[in-house]
N, CA, C and O atoms as a GROMACS GRO file, in nm:
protein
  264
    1UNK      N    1   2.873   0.030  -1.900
    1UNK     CA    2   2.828  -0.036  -2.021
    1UNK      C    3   2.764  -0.170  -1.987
    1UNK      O    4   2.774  -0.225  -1.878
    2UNK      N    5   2.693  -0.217  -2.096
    2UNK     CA    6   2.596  -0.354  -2.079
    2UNK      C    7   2.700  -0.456  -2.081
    2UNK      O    8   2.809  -0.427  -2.131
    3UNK      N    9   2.680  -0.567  -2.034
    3UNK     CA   10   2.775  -0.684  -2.074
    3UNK      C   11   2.670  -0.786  -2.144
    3UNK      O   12   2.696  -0.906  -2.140
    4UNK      N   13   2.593  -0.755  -2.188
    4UNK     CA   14   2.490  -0.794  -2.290
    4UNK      C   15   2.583  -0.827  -2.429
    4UNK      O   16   2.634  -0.728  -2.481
    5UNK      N   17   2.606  -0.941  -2.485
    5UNK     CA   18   2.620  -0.914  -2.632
    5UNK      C   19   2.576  -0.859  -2.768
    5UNK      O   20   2.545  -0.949  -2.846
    6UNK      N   21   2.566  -0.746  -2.812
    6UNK     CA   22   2.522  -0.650  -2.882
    6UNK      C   23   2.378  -0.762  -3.002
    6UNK      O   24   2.266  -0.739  -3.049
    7UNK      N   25   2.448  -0.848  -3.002
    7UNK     CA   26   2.349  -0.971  -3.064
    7UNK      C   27   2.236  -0.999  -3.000
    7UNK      O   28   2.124  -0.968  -3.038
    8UNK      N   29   2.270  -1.070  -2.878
    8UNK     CA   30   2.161  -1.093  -2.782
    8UNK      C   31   2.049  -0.969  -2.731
    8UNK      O   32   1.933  -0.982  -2.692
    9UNK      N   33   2.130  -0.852  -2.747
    9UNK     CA   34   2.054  -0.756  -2.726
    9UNK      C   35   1.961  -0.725  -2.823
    9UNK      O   36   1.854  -0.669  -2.799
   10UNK      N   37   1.996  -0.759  -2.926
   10UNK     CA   38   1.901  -0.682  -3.033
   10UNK      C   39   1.753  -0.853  -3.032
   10UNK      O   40   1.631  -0.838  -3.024
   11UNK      N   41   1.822  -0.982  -3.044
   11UNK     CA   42   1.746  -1.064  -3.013
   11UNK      C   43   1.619  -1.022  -2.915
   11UNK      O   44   1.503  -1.037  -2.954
   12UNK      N   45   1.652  -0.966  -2.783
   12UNK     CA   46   1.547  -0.936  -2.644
   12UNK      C   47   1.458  -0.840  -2.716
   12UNK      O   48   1.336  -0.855  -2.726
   13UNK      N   49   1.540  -0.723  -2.775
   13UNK     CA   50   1.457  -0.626  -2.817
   13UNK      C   51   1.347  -0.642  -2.920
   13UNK      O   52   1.248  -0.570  -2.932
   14UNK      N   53   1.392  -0.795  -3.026
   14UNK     CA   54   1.303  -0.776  -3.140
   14UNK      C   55   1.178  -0.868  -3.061
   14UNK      O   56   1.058  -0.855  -3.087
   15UNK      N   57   1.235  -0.962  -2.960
   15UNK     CA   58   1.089  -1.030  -2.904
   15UNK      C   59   1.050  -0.933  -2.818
   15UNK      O   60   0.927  -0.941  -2.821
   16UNK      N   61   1.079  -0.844  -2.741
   16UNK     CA   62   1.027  -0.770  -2.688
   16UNK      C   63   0.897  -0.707  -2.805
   16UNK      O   64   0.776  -0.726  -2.811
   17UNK      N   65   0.958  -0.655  -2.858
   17UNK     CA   66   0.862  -0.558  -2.952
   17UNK      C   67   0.779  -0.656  -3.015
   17UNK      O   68   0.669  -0.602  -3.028
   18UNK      N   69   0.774  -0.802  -3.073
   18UNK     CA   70   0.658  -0.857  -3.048
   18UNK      C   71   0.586  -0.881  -2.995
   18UNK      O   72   0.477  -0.913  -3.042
   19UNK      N   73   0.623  -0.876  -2.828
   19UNK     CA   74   0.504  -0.925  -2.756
   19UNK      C   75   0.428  -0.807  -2.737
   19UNK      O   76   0.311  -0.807  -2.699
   20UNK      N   77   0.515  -0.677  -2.773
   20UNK     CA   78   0.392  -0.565  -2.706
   20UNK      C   79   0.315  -0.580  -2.847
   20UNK      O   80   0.200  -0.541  -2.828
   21UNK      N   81   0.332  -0.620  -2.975
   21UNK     CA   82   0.281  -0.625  -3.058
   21UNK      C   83   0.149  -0.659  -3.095
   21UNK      O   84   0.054  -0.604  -3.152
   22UNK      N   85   0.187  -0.822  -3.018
   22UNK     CA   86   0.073  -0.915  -2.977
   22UNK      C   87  -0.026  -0.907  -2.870
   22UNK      O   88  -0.107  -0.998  -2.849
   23UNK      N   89  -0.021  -0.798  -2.800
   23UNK     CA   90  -0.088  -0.733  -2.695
   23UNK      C   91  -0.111  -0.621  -2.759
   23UNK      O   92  -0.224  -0.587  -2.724
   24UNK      N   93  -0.086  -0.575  -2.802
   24UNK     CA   94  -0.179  -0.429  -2.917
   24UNK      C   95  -0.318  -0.513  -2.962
   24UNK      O   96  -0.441  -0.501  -2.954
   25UNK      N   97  -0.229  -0.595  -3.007
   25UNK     CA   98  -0.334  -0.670  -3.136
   25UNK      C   99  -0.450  -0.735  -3.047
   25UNK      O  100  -0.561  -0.716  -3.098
   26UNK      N  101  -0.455  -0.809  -2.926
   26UNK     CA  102  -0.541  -0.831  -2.824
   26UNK      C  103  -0.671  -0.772  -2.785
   26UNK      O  104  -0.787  -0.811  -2.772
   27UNK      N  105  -0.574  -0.612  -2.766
   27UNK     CA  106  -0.661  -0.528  -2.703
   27UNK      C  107  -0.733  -0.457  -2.822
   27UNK      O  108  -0.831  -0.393  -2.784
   28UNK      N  109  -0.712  -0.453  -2.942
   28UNK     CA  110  -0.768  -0.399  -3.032
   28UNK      C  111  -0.863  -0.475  -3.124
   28UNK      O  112  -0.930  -0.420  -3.212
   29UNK      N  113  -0.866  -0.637  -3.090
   29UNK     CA  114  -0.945  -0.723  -3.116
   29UNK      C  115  -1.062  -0.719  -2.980
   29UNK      O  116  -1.184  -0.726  -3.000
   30UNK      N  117  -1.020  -0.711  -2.884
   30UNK     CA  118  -1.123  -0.698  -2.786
   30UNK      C  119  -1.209  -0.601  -2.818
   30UNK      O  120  -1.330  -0.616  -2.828
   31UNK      N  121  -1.147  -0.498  -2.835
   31UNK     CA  122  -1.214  -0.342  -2.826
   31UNK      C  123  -1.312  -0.338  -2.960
   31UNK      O  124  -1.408  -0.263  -2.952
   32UNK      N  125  -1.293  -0.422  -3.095
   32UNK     CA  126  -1.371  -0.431  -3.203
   32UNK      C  127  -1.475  -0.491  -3.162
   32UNK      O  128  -1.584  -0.438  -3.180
   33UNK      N  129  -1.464  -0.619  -3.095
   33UNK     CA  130  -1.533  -0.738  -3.076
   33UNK      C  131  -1.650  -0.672  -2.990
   33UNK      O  132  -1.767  -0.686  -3.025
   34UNK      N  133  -1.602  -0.572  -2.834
   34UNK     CA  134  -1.717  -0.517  -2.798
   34UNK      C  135  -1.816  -0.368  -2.875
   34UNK      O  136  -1.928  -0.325  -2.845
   35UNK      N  137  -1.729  -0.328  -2.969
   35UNK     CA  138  -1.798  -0.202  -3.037
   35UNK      C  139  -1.888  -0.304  -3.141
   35UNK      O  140  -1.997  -0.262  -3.178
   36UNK      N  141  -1.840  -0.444  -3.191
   36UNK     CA  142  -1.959  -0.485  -3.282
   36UNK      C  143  -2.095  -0.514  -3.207
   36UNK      O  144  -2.212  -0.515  -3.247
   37UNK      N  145  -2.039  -0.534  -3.086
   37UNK     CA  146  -2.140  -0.644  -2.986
   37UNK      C  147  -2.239  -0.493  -2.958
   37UNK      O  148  -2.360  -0.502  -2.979
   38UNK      N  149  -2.198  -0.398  -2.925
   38UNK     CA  150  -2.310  -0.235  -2.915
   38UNK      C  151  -2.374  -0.238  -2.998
   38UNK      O  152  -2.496  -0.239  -2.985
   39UNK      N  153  -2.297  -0.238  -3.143
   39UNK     CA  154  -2.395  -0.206  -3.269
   39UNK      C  155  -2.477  -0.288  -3.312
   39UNK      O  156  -2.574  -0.248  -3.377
   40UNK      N  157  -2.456  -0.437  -3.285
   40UNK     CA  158  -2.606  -0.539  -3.295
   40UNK      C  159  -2.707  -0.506  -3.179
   40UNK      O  160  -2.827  -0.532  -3.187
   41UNK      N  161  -2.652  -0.451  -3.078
   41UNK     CA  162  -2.787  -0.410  -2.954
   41UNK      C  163  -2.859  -0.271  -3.024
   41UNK      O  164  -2.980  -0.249  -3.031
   42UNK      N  165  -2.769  -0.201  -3.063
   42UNK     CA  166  -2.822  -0.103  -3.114
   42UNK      C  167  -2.923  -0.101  -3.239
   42UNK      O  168  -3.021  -0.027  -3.247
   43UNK      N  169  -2.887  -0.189  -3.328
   43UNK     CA  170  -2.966  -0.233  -3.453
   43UNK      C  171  -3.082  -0.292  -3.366
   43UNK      O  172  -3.186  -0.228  -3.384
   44UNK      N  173  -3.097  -0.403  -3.271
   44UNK     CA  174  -3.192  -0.507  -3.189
   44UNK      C  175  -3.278  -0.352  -3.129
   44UNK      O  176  -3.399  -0.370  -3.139
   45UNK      N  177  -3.250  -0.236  -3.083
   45UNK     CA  178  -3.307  -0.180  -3.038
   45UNK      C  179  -3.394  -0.099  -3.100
   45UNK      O  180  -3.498  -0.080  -3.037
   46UNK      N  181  -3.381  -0.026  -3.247
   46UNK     CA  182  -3.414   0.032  -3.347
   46UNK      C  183  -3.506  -0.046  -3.444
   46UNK      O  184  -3.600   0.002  -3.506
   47UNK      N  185  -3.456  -0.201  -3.447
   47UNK     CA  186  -3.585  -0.291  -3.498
   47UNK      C  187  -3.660  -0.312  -3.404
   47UNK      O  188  -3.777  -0.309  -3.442
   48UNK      N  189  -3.648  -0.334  -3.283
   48UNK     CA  190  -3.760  -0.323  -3.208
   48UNK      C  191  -3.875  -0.240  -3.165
   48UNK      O  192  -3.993  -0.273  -3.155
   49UNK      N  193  -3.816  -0.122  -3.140
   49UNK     CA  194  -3.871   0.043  -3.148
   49UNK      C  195  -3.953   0.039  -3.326
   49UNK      O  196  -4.034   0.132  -3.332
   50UNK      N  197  -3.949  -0.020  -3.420
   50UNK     CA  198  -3.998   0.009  -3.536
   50UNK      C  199  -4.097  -0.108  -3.525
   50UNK      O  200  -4.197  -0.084  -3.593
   51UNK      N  201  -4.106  -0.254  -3.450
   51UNK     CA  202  -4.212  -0.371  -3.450
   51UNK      C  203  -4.291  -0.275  -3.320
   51UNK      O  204  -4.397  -0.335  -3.301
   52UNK      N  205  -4.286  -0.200  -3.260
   52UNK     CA  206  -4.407  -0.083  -3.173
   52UNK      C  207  -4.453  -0.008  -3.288
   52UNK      O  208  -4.574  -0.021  -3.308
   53UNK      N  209  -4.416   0.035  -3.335
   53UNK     CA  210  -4.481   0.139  -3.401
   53UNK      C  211  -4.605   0.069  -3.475
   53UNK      O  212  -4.717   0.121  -3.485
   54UNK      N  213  -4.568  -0.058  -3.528
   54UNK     CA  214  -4.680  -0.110  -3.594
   54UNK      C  215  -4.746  -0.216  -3.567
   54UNK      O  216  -4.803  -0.297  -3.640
   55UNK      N  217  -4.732  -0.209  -3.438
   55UNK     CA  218  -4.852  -0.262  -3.338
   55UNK      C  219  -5.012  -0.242  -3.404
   55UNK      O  220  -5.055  -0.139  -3.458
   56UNK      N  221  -5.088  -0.376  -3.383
   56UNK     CA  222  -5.244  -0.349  -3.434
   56UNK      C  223  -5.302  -0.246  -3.332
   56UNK      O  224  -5.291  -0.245  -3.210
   57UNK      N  225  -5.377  -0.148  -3.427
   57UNK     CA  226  -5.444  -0.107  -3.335
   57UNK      C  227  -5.386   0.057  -3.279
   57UNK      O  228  -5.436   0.123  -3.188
   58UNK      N  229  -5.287   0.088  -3.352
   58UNK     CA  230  -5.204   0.158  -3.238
   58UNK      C  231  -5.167   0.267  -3.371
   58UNK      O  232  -5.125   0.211  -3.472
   59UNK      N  233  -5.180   0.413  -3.374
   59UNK     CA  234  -5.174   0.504  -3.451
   59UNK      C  235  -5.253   0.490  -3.536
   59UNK      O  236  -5.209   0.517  -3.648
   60UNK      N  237  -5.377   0.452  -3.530
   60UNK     CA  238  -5.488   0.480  -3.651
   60UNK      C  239  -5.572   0.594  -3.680
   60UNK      O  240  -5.625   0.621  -3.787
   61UNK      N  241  -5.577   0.673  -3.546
   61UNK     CA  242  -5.675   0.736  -3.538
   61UNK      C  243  -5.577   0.888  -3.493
   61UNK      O  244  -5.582   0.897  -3.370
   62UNK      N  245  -5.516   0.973  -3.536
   62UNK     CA  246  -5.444   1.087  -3.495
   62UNK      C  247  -5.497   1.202  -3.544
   62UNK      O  248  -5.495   1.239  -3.661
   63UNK      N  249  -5.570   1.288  -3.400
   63UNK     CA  250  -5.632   1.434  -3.447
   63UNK      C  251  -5.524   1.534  -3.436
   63UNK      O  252  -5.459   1.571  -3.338
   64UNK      N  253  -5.521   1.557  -3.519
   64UNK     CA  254  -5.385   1.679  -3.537
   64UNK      C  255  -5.448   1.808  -3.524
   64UNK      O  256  -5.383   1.908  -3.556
   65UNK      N  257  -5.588   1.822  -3.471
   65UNK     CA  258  -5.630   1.984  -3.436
   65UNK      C  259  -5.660   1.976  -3.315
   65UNK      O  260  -5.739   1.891  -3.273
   66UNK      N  261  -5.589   2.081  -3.226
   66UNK     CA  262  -5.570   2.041  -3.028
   66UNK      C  263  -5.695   2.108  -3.055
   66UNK      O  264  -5.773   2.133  -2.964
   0.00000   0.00000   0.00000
C-alpha cells in the first residue's frame, strides 16, 4: 500500500490533471494558430491567382475553333 495520505493523493492527482490540461490546451492553441496561418496563405494564394487572370492585355482574344 501507498503511504501517501489519501488527501495528498487526491491533491497530486487534481494538479496533475491540470497540467496535462494546460498542455492540451497549448497544443491545441498551437495547432489552430498554424491551421489559421494555412488558410490566410491559402486565401493570399487564390487572390492572387484571380489579380493574373486580369492582367491587361491577357485573355482578350480566345479562338475557341482549333
Amino acid at each position: 500500500m501507498s503511504s501517501i495520505d489519501p488527501a495528498v493523493a487526491g491533491v497530486l492527482a487534481m494538479r496533475n490533471a491540470a497540467m496535462k490540461s494546460d498542455v492540451m490546451m497549448t497544443i491545441a492553441k498551437k495547432s489552430l494558430d498554424m491551421m489559421e496561418q494555412q488558410g490566410q496563405a491559402v486565401v493570399q494564394m487564390i487572390e492572387s491567382a484571380g489579380r493574373v487572370g486580369k492582367s491587361p492585355g491577357k485573355g482578350g482574344n480566345f479562338d475557341g475553333v482549333g
